[in-house]
C-alpha positions as CSV (number, residue, x, y, z in Angstrom):
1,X,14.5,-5.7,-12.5
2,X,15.2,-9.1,-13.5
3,X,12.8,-10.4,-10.4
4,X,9.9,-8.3,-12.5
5,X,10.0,-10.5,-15.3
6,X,7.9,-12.8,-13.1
7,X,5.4,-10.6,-13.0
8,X,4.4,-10.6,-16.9
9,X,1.6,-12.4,-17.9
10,X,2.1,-13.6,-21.9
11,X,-1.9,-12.8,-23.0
12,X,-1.7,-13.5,-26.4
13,X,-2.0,-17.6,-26.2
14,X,-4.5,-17.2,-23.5
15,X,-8.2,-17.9,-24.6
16,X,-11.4,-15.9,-24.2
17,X,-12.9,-16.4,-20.3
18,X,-10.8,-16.1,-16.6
19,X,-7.6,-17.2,-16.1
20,X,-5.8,-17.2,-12.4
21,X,-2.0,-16.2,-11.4
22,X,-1.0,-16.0,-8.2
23,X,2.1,-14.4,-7.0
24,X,3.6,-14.3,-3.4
25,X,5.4,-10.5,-2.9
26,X,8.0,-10.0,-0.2
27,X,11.4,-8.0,0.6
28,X,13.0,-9.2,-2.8
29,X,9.8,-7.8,-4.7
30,X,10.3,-4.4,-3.0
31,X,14.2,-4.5,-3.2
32,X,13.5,-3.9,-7.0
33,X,12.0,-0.7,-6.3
34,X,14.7,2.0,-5.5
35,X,12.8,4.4,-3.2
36,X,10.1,2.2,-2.1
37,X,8.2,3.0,1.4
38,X,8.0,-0.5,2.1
39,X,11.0,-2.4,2.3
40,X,9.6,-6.0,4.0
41,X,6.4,-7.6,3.6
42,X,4.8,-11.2,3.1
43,X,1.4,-10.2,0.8
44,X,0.0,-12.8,-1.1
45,X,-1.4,-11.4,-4.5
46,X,-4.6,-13.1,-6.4
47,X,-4.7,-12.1,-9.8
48,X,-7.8,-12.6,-12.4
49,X,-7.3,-12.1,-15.6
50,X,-10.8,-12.2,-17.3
51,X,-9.8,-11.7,-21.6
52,X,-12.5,-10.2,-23.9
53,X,-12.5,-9.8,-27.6
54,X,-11.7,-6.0,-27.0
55,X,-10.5,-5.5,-23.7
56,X,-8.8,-7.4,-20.4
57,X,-9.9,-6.7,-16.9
58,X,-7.4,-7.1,-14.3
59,X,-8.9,-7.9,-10.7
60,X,-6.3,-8.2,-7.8
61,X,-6.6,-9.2,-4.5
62,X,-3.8,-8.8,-2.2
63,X,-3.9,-10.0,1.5
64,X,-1.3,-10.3,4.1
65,X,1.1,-8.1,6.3
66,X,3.6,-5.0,5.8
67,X,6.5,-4.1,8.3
68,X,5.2,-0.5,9.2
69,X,7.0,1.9,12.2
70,X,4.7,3.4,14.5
71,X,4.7,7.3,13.9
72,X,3.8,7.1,17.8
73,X,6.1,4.7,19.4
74,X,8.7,4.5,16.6
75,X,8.0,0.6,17.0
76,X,8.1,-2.0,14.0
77,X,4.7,-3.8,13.3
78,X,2.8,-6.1,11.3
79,X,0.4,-3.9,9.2
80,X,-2.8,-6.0,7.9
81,X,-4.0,-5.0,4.4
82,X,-6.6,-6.3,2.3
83,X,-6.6,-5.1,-1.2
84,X,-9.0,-5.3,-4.2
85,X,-8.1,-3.2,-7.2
86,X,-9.6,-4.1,-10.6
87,X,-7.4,-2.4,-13.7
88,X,-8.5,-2.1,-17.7
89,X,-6.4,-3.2,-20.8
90,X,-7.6,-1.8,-23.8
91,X,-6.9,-3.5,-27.4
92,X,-6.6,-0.3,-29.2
93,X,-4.1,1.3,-32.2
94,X,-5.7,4.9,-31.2
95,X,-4.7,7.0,-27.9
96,X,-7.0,7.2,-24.8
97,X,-7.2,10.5,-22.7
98,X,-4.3,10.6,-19.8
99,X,-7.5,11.3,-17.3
100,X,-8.6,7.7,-18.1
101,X,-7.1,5.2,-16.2
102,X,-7.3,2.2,-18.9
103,X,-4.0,0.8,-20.6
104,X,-3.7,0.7,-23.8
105,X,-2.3,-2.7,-25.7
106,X,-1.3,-2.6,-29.2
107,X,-1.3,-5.3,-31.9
108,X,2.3,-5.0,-31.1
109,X,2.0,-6.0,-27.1
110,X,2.2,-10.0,-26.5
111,X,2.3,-9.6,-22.3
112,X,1.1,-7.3,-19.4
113,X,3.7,-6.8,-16.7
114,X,1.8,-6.0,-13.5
115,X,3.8,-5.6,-11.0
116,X,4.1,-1.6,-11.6
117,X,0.7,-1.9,-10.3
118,X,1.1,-3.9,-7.9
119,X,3.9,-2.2,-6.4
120,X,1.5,1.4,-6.7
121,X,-1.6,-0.7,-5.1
122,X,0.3,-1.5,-2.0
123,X,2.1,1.6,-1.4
124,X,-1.3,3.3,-1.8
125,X,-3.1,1.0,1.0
126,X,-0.4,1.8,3.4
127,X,-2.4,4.4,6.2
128,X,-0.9,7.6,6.4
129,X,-0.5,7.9,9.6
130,X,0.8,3.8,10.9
131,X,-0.1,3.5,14.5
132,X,0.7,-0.2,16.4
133,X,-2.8,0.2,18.7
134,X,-5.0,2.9,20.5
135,X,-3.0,2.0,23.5
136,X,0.1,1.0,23.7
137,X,-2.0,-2.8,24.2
138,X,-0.2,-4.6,21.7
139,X,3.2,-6.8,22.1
140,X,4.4,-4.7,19.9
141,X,4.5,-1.1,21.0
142,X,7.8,0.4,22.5
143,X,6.1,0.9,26.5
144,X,8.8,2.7,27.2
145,X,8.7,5.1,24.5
146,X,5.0,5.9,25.0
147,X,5.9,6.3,29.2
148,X,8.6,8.8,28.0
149,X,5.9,10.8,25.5
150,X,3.2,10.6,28.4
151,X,5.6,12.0,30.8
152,X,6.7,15.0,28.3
153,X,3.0,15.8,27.7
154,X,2.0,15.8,31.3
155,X,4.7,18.3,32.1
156,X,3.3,20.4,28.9
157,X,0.1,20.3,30.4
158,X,1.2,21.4,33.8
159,X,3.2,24.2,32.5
160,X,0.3,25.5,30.7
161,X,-1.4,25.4,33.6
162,X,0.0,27.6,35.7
163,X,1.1,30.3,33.2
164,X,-1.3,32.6,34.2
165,X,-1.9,33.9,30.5
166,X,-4.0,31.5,29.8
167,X,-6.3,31.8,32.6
168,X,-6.9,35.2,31.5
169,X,-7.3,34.1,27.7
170,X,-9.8,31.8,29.2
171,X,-11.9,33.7,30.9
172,X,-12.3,35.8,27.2
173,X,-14.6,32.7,26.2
């Protein structure tokens, strides 16, 4: 947790306006994170921080590539994401509603560690179902996986075939 650290940005000394951090994530940032989905990546994260008199609004963009298998070929790829999230701070002594999503900062709070969001924002982006290509077209994709799943499915569809059960389930349409 001692990597996180770097991911807290002191607000009190900053003044009124937009301020920009920048933070490079990669396998170190994920290591932190016990049972993380992603355990490699090389994102590049774009943070503005715009500070009111009442509030700070977070705006992150986060652009690069996560090492996803292919539920398909079982393959390990690059996955491209592009992420824009924009998150609320809220100067406030009194409670908000758990349905809102705003954080609340007290008098007490000098920084906002963001890398709890961070780490959610990624892991949210990731597709739930990771597929290399349409294919099998890319460099990456195990051919001979996908030859071995073609060939299982052909025999399926041959089987089917000539069961002649079907043909009289068929001909119920």
């Amino acid at each position: 947790m001692k990597s996180l650290r770097n991911f807290s940005i002191p607000f009190t000394g900053l003044k009124l306006g937009k301020h920009q951090f920048e933070y490079i994530i990669n396998d170190a940032f994920f290591n932190e994170f016990e049972y993380s989905l992603v355990k490699k990546a090389d994102l590049n994260c774009q943070v503005e921080l715009e500070r009111q008199e009442t509030m700070i609004i977070l705006n992150f963009q986060i652009t690069g590539t996560i090492d996803a298998n292919c539920d398909r070929c079982l393959a390990q790829y690059p996955q491209q994401v592009d992420i824009h999230e924009q998150q609320v701070a809220k100067f406030s002594e009194e409670e908000i509603g758990e349905d809102e999503e705003i954080i609340v900062l007290t008098k007490n709070d000098h920084e906002i560690n963001i890398a709890g969001l961070i780490y959610e924002y990624i892991n949210v982006a990731l597709p739930f179902i990771t597929v290399c290509d349409n294919e099998g077209k890319t460099s990456f994709c195990d051919k001979e996986m996908l030859d071995s799943l073609n060939k299982l499915s052909a025999n399926t569809e041959q089987n089917e075939q000539a069961d002649p059960r079907w043909d009289a389930l068929k001909k119920i349409k």
